[in-house]
PDB file with SEQRES, HELIX, SHEET and CRYST1 records, atoms N, CA, C and O in Angstrom:
SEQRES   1 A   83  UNK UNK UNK UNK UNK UNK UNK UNK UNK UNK UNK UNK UNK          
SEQRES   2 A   83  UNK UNK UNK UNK UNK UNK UNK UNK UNK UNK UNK UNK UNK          
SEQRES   3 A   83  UNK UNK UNK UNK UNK UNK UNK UNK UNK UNK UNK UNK UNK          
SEQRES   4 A   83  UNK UNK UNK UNK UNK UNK UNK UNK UNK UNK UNK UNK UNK          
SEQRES   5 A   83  UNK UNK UNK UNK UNK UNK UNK UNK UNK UNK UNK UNK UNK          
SEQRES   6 A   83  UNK UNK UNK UNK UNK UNK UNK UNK UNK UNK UNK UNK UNK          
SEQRES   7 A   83  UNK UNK UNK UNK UNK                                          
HELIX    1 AA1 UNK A    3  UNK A   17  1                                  15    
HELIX    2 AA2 UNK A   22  UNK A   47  1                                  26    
HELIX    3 AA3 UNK A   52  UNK A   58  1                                   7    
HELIX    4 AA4 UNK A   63  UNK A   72  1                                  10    
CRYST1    1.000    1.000    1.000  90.00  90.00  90.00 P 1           1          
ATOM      1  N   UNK A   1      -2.990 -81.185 -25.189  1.00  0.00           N  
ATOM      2  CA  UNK A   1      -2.685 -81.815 -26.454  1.00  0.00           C  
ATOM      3  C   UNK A   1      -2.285 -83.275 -26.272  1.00  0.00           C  
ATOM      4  O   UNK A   1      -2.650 -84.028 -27.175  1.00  0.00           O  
ATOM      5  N   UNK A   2      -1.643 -83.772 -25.323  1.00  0.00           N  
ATOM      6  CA  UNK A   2      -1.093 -84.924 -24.925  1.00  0.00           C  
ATOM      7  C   UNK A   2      -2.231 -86.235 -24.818  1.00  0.00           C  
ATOM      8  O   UNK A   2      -2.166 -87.427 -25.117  1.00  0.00           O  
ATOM      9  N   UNK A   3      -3.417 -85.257 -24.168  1.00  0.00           N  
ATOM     10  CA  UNK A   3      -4.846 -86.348 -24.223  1.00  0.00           C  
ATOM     11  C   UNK A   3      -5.233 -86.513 -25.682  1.00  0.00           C  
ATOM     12  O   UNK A   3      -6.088 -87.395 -25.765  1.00  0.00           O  
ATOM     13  N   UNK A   4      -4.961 -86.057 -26.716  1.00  0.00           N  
ATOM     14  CA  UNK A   4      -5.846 -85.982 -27.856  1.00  0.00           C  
ATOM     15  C   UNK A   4      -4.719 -86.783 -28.578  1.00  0.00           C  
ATOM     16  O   UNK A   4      -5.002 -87.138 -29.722  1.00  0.00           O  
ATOM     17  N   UNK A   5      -3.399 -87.153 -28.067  1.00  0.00           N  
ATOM     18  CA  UNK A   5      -3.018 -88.027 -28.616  1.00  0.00           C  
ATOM     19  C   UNK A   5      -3.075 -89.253 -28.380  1.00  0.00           C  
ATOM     20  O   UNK A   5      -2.945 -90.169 -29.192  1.00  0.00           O  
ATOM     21  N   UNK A   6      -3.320 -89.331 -26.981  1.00  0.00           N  
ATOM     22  CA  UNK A   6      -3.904 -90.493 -26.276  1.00  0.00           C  
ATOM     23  C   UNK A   6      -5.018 -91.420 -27.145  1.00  0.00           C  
ATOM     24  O   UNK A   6      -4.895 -92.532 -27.658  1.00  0.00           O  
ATOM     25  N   UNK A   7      -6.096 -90.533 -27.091  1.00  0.00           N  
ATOM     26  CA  UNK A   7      -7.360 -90.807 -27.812  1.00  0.00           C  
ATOM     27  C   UNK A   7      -6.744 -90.764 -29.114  1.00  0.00           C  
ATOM     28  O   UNK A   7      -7.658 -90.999 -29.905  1.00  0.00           O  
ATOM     29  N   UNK A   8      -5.771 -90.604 -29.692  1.00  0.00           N  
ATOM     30  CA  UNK A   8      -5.706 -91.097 -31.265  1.00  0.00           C  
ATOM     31  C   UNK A   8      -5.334 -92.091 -31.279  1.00  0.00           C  
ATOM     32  O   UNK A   8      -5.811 -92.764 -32.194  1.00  0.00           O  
ATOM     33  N   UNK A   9      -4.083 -92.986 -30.156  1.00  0.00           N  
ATOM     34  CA  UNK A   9      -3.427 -94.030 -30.331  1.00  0.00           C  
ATOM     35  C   UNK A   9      -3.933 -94.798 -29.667  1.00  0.00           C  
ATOM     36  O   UNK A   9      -3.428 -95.916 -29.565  1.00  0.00           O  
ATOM     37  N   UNK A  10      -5.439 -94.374 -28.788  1.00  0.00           N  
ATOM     38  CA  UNK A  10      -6.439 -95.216 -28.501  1.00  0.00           C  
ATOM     39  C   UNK A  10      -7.360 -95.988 -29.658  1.00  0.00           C  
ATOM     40  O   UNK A  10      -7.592 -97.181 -29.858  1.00  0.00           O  
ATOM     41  N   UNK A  11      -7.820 -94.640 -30.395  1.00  0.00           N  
ATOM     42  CA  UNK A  11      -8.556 -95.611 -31.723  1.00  0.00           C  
ATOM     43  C   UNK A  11      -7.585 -96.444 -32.405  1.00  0.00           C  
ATOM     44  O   UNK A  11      -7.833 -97.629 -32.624  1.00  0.00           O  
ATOM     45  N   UNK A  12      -6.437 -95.871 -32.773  1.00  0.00           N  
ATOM     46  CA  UNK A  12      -5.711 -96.657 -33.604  1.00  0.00           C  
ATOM     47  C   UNK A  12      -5.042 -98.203 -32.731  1.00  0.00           C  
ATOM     48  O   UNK A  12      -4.313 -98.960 -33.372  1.00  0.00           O  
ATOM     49  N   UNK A  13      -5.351 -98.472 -31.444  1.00  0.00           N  
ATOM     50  CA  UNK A  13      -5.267 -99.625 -30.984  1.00  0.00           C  
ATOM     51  C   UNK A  13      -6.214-100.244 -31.771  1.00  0.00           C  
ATOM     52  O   UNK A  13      -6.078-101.017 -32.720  1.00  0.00           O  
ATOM     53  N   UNK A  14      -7.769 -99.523 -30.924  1.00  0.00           N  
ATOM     54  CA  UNK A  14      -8.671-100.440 -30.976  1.00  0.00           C  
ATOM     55  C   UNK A  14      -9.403-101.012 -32.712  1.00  0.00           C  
ATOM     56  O   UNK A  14     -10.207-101.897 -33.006  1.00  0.00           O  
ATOM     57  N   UNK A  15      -8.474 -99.778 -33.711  1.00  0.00           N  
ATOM     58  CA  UNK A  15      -8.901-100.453 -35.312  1.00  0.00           C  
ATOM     59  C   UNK A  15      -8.400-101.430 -35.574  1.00  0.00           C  
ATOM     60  O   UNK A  15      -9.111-102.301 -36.075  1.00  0.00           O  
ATOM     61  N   UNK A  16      -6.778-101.738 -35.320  1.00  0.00           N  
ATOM     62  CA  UNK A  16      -6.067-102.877 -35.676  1.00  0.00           C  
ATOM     63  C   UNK A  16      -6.427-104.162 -34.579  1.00  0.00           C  
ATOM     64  O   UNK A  16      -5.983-105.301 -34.726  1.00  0.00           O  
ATOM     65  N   UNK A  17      -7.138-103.820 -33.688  1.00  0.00           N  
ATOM     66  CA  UNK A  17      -7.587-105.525 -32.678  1.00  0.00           C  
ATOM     67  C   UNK A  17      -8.889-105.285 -33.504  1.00  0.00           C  
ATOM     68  O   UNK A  17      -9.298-106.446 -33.514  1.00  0.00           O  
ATOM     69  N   UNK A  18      -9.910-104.510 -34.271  1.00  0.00           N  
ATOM     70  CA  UNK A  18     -11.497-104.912 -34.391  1.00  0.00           C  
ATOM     71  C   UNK A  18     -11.024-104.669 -36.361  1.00  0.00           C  
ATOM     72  O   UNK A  18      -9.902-104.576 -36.858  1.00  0.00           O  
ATOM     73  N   UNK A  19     -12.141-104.640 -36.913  1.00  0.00           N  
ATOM     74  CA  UNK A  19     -12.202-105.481 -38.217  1.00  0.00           C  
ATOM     75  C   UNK A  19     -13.082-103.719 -38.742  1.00  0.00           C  
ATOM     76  O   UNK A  19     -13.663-103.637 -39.823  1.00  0.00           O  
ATOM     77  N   UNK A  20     -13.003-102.538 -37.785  1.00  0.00           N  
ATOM     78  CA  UNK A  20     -13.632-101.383 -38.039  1.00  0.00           C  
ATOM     79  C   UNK A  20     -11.971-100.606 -38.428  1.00  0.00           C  
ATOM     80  O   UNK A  20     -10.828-100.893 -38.074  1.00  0.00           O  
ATOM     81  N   UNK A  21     -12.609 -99.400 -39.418  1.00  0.00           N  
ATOM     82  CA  UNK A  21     -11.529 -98.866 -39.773  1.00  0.00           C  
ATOM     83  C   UNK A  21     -11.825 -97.492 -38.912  1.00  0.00           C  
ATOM     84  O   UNK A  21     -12.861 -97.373 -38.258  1.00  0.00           O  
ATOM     85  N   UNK A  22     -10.501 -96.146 -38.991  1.00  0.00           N  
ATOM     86  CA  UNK A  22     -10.503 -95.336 -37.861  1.00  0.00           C  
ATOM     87  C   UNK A  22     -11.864 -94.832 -38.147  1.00  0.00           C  
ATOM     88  O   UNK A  22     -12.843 -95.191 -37.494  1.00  0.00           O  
ATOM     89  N   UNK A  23     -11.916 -93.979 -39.150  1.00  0.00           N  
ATOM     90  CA  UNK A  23     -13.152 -93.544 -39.342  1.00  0.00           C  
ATOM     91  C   UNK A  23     -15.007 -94.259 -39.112  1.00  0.00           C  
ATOM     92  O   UNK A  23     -16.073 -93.657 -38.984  1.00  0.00           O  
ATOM     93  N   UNK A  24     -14.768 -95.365 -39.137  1.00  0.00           N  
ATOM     94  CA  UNK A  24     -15.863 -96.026 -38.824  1.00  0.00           C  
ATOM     95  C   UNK A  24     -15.870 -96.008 -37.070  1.00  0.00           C  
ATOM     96  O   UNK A  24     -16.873 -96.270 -36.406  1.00  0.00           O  
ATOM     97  N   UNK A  25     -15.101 -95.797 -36.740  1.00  0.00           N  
ATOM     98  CA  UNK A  25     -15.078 -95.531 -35.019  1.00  0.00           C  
ATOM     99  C   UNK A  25     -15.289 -94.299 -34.811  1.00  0.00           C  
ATOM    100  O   UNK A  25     -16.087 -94.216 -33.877  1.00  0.00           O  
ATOM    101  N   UNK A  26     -15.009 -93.340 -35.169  1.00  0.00           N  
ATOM    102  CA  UNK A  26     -15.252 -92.272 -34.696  1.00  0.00           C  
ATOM    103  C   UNK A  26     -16.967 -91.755 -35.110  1.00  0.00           C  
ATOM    104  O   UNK A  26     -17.829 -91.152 -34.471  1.00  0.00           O  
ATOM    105  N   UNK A  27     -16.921 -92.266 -36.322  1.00  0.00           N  
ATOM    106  CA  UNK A  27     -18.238 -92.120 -36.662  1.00  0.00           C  
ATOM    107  C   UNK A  27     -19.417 -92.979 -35.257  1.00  0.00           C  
ATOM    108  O   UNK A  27     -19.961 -92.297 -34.389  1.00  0.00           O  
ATOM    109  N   UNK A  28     -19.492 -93.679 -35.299  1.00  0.00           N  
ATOM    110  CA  UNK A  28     -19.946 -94.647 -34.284  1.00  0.00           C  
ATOM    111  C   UNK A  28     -19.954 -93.946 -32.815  1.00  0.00           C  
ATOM    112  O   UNK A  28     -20.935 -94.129 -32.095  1.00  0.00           O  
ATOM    113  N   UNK A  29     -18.600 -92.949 -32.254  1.00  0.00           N  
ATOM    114  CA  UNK A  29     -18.619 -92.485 -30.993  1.00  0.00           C  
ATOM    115  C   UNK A  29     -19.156 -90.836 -31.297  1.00  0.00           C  
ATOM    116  O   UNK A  29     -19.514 -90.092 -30.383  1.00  0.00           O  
ATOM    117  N   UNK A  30     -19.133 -90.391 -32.912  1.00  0.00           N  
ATOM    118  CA  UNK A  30     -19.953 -89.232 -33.042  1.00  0.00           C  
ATOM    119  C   UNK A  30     -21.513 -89.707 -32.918  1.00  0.00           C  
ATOM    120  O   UNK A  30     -22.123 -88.947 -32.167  1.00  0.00           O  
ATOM    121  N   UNK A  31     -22.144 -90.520 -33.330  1.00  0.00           N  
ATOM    122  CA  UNK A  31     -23.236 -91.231 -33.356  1.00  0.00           C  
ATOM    123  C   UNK A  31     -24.246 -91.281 -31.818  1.00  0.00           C  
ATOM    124  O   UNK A  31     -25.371 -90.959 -31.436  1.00  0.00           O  
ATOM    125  N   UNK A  32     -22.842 -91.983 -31.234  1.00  0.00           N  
ATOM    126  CA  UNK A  32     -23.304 -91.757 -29.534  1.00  0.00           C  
ATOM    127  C   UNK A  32     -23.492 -90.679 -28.806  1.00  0.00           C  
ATOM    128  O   UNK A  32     -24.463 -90.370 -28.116  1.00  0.00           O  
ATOM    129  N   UNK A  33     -22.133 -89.917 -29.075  1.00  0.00           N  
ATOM    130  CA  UNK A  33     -22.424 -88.908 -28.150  1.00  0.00           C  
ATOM    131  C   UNK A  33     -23.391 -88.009 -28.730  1.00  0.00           C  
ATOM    132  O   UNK A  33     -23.632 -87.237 -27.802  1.00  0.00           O  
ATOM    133  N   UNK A  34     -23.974 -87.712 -29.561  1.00  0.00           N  
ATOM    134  CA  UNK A  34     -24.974 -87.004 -30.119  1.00  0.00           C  
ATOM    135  C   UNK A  34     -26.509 -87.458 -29.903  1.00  0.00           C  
ATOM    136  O   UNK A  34     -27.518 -86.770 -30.056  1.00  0.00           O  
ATOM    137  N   UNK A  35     -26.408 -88.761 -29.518  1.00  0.00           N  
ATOM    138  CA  UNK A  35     -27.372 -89.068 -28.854  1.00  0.00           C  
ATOM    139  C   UNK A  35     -27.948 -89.696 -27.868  1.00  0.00           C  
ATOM    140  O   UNK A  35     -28.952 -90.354 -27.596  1.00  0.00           O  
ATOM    141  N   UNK A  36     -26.153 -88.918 -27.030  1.00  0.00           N  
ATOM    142  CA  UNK A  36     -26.667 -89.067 -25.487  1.00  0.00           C  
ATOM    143  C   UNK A  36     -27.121 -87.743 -25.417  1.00  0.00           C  
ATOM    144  O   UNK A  36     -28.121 -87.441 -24.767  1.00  0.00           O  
ATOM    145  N   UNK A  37     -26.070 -86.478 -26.400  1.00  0.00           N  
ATOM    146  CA  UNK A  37     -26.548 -84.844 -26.293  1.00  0.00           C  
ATOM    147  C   UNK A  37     -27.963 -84.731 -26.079  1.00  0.00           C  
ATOM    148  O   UNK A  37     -28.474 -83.897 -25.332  1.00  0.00           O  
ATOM    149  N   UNK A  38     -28.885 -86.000 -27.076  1.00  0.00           N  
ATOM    150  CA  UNK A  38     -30.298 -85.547 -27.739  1.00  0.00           C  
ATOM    151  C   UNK A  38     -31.437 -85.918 -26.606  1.00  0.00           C  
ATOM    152  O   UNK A  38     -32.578 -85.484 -26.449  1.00  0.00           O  
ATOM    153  N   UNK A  39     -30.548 -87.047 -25.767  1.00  0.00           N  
ATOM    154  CA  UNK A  39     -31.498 -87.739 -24.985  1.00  0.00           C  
ATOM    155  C   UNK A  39     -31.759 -86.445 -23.393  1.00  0.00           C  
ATOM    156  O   UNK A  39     -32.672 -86.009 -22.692  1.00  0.00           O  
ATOM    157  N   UNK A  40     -30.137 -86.319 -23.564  1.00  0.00           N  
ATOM    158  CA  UNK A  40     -30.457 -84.899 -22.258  1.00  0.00           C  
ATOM    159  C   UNK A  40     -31.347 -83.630 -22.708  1.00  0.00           C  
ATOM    160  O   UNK A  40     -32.133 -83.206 -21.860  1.00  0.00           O  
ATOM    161  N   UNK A  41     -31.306 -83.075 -23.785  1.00  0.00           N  
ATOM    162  CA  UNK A  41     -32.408 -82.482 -24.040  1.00  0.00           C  
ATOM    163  C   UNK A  41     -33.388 -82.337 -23.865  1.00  0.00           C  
ATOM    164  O   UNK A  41     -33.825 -81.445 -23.138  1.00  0.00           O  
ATOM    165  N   UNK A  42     -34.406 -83.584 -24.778  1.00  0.00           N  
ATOM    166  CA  UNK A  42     -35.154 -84.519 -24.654  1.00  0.00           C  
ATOM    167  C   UNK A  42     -36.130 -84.007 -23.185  1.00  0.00           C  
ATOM    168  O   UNK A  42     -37.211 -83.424 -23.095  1.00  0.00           O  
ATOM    169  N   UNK A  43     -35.088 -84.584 -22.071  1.00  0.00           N  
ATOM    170  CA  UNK A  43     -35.843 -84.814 -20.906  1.00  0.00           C  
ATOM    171  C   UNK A  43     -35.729 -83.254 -20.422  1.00  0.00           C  
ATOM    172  O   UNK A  43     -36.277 -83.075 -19.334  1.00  0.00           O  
ATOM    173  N   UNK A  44     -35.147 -82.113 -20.984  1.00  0.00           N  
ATOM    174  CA  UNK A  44     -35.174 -80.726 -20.588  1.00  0.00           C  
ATOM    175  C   UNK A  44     -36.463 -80.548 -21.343  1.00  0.00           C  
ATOM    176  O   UNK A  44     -37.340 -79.926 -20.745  1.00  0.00           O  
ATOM    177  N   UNK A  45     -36.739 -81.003 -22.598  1.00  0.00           N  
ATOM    178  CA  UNK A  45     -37.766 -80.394 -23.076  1.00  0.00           C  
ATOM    179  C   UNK A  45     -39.217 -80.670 -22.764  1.00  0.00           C  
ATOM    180  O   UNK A  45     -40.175 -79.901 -22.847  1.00  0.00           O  
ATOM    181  N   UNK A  46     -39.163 -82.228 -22.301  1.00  0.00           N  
ATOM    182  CA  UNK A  46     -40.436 -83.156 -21.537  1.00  0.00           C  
ATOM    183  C   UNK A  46     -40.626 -81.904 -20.348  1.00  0.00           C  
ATOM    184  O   UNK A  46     -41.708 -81.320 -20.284  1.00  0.00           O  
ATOM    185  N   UNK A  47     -39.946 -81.687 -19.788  1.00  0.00           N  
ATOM    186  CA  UNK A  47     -40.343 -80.899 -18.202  1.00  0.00           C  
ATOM    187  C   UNK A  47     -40.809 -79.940 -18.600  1.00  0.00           C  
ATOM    188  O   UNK A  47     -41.787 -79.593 -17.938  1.00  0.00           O  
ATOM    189  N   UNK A  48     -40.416 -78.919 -19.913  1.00  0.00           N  
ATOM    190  CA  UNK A  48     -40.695 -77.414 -20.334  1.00  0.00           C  
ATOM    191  C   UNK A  48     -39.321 -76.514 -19.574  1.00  0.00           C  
ATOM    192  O   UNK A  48     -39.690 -75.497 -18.986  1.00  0.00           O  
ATOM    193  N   UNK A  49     -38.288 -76.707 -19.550  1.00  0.00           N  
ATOM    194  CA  UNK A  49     -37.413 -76.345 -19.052  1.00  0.00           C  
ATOM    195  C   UNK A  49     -36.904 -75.368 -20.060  1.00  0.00           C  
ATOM    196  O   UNK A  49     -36.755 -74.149 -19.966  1.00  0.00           O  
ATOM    197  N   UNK A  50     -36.650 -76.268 -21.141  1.00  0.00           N  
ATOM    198  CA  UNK A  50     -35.782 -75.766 -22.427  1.00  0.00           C  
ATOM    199  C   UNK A  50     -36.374 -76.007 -24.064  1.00  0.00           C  
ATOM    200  O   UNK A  50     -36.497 -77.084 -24.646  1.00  0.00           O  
ATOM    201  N   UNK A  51     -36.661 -74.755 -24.528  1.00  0.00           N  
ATOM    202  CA  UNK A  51     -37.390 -74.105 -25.468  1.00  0.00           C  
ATOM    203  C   UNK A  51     -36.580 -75.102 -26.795  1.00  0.00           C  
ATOM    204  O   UNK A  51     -35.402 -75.441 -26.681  1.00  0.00           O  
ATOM    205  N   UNK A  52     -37.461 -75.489 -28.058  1.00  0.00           N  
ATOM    206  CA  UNK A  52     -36.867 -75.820 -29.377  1.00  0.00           C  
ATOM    207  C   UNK A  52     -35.739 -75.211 -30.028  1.00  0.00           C  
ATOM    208  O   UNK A  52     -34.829 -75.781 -30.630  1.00  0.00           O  
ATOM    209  N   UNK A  53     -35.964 -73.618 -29.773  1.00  0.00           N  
ATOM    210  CA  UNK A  53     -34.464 -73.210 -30.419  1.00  0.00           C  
ATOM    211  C   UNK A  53     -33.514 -73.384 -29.722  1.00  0.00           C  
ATOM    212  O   UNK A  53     -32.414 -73.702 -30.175  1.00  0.00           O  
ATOM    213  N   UNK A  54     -33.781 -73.192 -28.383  1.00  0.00           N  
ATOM    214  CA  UNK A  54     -32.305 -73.354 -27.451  1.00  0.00           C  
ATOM    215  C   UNK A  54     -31.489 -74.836 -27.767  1.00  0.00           C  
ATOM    216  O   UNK A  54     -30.272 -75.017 -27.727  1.00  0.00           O  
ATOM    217  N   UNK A  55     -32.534 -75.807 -28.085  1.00  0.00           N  
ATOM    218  CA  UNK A  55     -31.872 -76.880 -28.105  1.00  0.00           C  
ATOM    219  C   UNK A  55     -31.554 -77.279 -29.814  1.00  0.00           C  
ATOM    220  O   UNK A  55     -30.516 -77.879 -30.092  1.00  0.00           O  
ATOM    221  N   UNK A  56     -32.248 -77.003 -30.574  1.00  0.00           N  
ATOM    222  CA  UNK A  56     -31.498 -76.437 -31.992  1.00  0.00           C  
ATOM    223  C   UNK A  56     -30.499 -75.663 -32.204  1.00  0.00           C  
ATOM    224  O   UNK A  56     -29.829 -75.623 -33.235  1.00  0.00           O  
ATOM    225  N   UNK A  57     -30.368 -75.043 -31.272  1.00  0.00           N  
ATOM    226  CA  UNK A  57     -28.641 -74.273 -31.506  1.00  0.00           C  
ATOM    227  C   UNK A  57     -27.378 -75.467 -30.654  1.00  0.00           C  
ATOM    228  O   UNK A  57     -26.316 -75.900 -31.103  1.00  0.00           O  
ATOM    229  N   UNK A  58     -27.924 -75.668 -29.554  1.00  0.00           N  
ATOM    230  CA  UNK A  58     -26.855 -76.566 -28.956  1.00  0.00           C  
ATOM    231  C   UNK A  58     -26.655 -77.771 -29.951  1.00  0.00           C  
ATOM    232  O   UNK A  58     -25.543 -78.130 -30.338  1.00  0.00           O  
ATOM    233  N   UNK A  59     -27.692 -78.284 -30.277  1.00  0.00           N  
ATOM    234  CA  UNK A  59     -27.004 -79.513 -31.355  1.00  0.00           C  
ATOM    235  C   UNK A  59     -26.716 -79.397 -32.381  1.00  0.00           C  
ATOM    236  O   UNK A  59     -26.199 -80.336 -32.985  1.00  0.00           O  
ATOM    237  N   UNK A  60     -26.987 -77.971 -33.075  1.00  0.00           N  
ATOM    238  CA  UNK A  60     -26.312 -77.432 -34.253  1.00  0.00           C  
ATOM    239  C   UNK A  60     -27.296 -78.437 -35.345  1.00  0.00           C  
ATOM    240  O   UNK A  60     -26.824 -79.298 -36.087  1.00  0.00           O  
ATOM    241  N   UNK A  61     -28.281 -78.199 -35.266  1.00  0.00           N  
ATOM    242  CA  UNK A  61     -29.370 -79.204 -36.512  1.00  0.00           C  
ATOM    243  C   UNK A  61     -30.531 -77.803 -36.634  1.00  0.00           C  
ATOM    244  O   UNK A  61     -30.505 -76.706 -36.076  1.00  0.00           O  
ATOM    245  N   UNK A  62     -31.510 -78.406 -37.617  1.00  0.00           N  
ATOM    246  CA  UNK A  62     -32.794 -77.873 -37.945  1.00  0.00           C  
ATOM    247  C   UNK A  62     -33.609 -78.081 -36.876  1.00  0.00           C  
ATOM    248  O   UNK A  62     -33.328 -79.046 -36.165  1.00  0.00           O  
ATOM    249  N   UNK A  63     -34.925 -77.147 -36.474  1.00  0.00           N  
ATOM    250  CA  UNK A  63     -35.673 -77.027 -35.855  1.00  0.00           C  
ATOM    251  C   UNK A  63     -36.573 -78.588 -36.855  1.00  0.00           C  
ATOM    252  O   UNK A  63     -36.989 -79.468 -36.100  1.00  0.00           O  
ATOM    253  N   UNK A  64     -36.765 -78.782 -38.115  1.00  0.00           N  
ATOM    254  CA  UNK A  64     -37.788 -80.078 -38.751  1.00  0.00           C  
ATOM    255  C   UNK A  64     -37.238 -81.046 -38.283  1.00  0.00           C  
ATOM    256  O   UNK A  64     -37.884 -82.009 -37.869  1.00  0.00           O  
ATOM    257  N   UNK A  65     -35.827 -80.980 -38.251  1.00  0.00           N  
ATOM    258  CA  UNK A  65     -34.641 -82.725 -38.161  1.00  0.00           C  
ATOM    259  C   UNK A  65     -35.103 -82.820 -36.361  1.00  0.00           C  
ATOM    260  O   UNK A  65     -35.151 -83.963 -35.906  1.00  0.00           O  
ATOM    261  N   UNK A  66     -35.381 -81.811 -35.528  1.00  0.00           N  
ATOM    262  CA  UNK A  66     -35.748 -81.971 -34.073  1.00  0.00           C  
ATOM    263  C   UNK A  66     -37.105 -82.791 -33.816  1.00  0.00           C  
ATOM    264  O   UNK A  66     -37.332 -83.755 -33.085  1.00  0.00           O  
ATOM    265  N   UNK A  67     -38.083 -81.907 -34.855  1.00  0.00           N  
ATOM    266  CA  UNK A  67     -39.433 -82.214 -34.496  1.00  0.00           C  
ATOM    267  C   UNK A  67     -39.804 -84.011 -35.131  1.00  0.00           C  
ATOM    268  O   UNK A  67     -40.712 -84.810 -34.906  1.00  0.00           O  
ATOM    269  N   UNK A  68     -38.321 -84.039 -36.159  1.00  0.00           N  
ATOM    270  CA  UNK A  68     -38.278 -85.408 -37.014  1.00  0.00           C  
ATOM    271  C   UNK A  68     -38.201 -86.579 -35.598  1.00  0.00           C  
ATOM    272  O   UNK A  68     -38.952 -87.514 -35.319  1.00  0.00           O  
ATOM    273  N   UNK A  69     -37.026 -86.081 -34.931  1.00  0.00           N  
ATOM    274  CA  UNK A  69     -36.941 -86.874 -34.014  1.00  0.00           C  
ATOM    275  C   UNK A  69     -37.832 -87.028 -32.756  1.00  0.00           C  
ATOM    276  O   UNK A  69     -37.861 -87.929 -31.917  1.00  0.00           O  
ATOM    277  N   UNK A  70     -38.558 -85.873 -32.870  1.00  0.00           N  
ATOM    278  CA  UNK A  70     -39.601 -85.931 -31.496  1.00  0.00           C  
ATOM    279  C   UNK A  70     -40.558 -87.172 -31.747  1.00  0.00           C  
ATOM    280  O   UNK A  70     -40.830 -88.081 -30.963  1.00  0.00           O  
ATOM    281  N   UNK A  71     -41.068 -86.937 -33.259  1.00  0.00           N  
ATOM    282  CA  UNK A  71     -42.148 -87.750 -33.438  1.00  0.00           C  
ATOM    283  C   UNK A  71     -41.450 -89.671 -33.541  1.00  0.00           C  
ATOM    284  O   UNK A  71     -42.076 -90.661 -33.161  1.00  0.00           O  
ATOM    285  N   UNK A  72     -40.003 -89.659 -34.179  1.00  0.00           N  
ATOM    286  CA  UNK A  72     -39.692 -90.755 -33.895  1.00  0.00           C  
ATOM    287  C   UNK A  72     -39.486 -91.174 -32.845  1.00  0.00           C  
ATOM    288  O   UNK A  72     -39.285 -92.385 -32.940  1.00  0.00           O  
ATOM    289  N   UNK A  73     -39.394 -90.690 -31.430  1.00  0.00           N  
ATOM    290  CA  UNK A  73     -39.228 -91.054 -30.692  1.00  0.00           C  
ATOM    291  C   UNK A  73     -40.550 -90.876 -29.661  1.00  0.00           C  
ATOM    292  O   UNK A  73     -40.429 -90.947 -28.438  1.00  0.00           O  
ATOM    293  N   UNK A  74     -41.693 -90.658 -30.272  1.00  0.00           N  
ATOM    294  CA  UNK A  74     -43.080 -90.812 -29.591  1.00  0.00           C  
ATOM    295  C   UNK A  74     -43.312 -90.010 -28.705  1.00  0.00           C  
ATOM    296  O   UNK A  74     -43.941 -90.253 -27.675  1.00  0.00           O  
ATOM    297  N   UNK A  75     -42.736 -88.784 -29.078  1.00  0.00           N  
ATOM    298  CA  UNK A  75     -42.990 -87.248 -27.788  1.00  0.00           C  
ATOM    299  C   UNK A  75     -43.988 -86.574 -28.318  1.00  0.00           C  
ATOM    300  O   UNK A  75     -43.933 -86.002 -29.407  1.00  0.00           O  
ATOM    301  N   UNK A  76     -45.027 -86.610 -27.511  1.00  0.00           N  
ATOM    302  CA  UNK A  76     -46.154 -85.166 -27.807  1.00  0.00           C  
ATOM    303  C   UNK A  76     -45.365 -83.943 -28.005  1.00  0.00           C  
ATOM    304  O   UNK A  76     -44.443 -83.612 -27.259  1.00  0.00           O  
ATOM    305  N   UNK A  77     -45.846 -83.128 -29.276  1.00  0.00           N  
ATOM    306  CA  UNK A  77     -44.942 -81.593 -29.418  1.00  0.00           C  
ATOM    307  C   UNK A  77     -46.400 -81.059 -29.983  1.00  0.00           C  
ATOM    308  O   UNK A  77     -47.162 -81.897 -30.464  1.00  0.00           O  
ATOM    309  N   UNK A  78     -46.714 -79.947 -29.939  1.00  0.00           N  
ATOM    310  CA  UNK A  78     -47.382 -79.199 -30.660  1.00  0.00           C  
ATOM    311  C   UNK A  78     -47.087 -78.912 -31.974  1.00  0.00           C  
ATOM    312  O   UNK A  78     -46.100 -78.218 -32.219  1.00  0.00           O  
ATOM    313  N   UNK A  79     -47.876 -79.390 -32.971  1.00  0.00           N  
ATOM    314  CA  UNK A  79     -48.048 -78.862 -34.163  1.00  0.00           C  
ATOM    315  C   UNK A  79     -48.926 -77.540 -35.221  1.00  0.00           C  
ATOM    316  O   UNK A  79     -50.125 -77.287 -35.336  1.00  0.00           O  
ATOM    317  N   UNK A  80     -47.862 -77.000 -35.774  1.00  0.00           N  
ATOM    318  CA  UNK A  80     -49.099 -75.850 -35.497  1.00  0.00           C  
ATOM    319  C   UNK A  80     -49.305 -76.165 -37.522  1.00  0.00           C  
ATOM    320  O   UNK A  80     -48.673 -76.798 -38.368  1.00  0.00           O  
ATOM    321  N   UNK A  81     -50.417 -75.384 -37.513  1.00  0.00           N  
ATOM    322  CA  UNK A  81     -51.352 -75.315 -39.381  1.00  0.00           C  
ATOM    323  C   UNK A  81     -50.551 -74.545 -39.741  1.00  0.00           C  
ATOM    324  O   UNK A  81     -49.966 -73.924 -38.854  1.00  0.00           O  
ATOM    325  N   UNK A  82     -50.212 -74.280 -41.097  1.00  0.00           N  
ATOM    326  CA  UNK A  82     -49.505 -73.709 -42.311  1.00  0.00           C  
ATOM    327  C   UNK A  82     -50.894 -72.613 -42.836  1.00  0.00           C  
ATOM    328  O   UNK A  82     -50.506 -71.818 -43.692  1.00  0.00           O  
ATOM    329  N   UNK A  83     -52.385 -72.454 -42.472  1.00  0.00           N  
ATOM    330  CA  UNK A  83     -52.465 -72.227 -43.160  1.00  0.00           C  
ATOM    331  C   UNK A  83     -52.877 -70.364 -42.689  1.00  0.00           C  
ATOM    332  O   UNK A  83     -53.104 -69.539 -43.574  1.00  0.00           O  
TER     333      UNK A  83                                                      
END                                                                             
């Protein structure tokens, strides 16, 4: 518990020296670490290591918001027909 107060009276340093409020920081380090989470994936899924759902459950998103990001980020995925 002692670290998590640390890290509170860490942001609350670093809001009153920067012109960001708390919440705009945390948002910003949720931002990151979610897509450092996405980038380790990513390179599990380039190899064939680790399957779409496995990595849809670890980041807690949609299997579309995944494939959203595959294609923004210029990864061949298989698409399959609807019909």
């Amino acid at each position: 518990m002692s670290s998590l107060k640390n890290i509170k009276s860490e942001i609350d340093t670093y809001a009153n020296d920067s012109n960001f409020t708390e919440l705009q920081i945390v948002e910003k380090l949720e931002k990151h670490y979610f897509n450092k989470k996405v980038n380790e994936n990513l390179k599990l899924y380039k190899k064939g290591k680790k399957k779409v759902s496995e990595i849809t459950k670890d980041l807690k998103i949609s299997p579309r918001k995944f494939y959203a990001i595959l294609e923004q980020k210029k990864i061949a995925h298989k698409k399959y027909n609807k019909d």
